[in-house]
Structures are given as structure tokens and as C-alpha cells.
C-alpha positions, 0 to 999 in steps of 0.5 A: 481556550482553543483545543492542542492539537499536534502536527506531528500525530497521526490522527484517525480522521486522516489517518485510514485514508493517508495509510490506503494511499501510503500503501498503495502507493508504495508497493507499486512503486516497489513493484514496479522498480523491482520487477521490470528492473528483473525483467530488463537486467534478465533480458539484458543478461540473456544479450538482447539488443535496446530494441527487445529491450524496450519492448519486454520493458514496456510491456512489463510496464503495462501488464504490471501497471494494469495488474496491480491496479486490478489487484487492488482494486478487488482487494479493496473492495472485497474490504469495503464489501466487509465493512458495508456488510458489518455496518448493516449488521450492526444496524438491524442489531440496534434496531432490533435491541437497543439496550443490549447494544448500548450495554454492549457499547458500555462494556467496551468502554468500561474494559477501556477503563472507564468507571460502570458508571462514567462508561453507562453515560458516554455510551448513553450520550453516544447512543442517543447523538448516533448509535451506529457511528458510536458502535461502528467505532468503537466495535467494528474500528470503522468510520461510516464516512471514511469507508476505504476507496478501491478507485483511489488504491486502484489509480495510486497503484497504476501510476505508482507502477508506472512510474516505478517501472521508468526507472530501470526501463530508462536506464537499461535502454539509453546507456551503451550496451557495456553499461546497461546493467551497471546502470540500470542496477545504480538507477534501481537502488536510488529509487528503492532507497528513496522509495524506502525513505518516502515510505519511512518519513510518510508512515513516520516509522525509522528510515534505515529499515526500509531503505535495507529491505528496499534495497536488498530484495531489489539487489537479489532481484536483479543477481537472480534474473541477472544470472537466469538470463545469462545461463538462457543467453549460453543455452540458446546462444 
């Protein structure tokens, strides 16, 4: 009889990989919506023309899309470096002392609820089909083939960045200058609520949540740097 499996259930082979993509994804995306959204609604406020506009617009675009990949792509790596690092560890572990190690692997199950002598013969078992991939799940919550990618978070963000960042970039410079801010500031609050509800349904966590957050930390963003660019715009003007 075939195994039940459940579509809905995240499960661990996807799962790793899916939540690194998930992440990297939206936070640029967030990112990129929210902070050229602050910087065009800024600039706009201070009275800038379309022309200046798009420039600080664009190059907001740029430098957020190349800095929030370089920061994943460190970030990341750093975490695979850890993960390399424990699994060669725990590699010359099981090549210098076998049985403390398999002892160690029953322990973890028998604390997981296995009887003594049920858990002695799955980590036995595990140890002999292959003692590094048991222990490195089991220990360390790692999978040796799914080790996390910094190319994949890297890219994700750059483009998620990016095309967060059309959004107010688009809506700021076409309209007429009287609704330029109303309408990058409508534009914004769209794409952070449906930002909130891809993340939610993704993560399969509650939408209303996540809309809430999206929208009010973007919401302050744009009053914050709204205001700083007026107050600039008096000062200078």
C-alpha cells in the first residue's frame, strides 16, 4: 500500500530550501517597496521635479538591489561555512570513536521517546546505512545535500529588490506632480498588503498579521520621510 502523503504539510526535504527562497524574497521585496517608497515620497516632499525624482529613485533602486544581495550573499555563506564546518566535525567525530557517537545517536532518540532498546537499534541501523547523514540530522538539524545556497538568497533578493522598488519608483514619477505622493502612497500599501498575504499563504501562517506589519511600518515610512523632506524643502527653499 502506497505511503499518505499530505499536500498541504511542509515537509523537510522542501522545506530548508523553500524557507531560504521565502526569505529572501520577501524581505526584498519589503525592502525595496519601503525604502525607495521613503526615499522618492522624501524627496518629493522636499519639491523635487520627476527629473530628480527619478534619479534618486533609480539609484536607490541600484544601490538597494546590490546591497541586500551582498548582504545575503555574506550572510548566508557565513551559514553554510557553520554547517560545513559541523559536519567535518562531526565527521572526524565518527571516525575517531564509533560507538561513543552511536551511543550519543541513542540517546537523542530515546529523549525523543523511544524505548533503550528500540532507539540502540535505529541508531545501529542508521550508523551502519550512513552514520554522518543520521547524525547530521538528528545532532546538528542539517541535511548534507540541502546545505543552504548564498547564490540562490543572493539573486532572490536582488531581483525581489528590484522589483519591489518599481513600484513607488513608477508611481511617484508618472502621475502629475499634485498626486505624486498620494499615489505612490496608494501604489506602496497595495503591493505591501499583497507582499503580506504571498508571505502568509507561502509560510502558511495568518494573513491578517502580515498584511498589518507590511502596511504599518511602510505607512510610518513614507509620514517619517514624507515630513523630513518637507521640513528640508522649507529650510533650504
Amino acid at each position: 500500500m502506497a505511503a499518505m502523503t499530505h499536500a498541504d504539510e511542509p515537509h523537510h526535504d522542501s522545506l530548508a530550501g523553500r524557507l531560504n527562497w521565502l526569505r529572501a524574497g520577501v524581505l526584498g521585496a519589503n525592502d525595496g517597496i519601503v525604502s525607495t517608497a521613503g526615499l522618492v515620497v522624501g524627496v518629493a516632499g522636499a519639491g523635487a521635479d520627476r527629473t530628480a525624482l527619478l534619479a534618486a529613485g533609480v539609484a536607490g533602486l541600484v544601490a538597494g538591489s546590490l546591497s541586500m544581495a551582498g548582504g545575503e550573499y555574506v550572510s548566508v555563506s557565513t551559514q553554510r561555512d557553520t554547517e560545513r564546518a559541523a559536519l567535518r566535525l562531526e565527521a572526524r567525530e565518527l571516525r575517531e570513536m564509533p560507538e561513543a557517537e552511536e551511543r550519543e545517536l541513542a540517546d537523542i532518540y530515546r529523549d525523543k521517546g523511544l524505548s533503550e532498546e528500540l532507539a540502540a537499534k535505529v541508531a545501529h541501523e542508521l550508523t551502519e546505512r550512513d552514520a554522518l547523514r543520521a547524525h547530521a540530522e538528528a545532532e546538528l538539524r542539517i541535511d548534507p545535500d540541502e546545505l543552504t545556497n548564498p547564490w540562490h538568497a543572493a539573486w532572490a533578493s536582488f531581483a525581489a529588490f528590484a522589483v519591489g522598488a518599481l513600484l513607488p519608483l513608477v508611481a511617484v514619477v508618472l502621475p502629475p506632480t499634485a498626486w505624486r505622493v498620494w499615489t505612490c502612497a496608494a501604489a506602496v500599501l497595495v503591493g505591501l498588503a499583497l507582499t503580506g498575504v504571498l508571505s502568509a499563504r507561502l509560510g502558511a501562517s495568518r494573513v491578517g498579521p502580515a498584511v498589518r506589519r507590511n502596511v504599518i511600518v511602510g505607512s510610518l515610512t513614507m509620514i517619517v520621510t514624507y515630513y523630513v523632506g518637507v521640513l528640508f524643502g522649507v529650510t533650504v527653499g
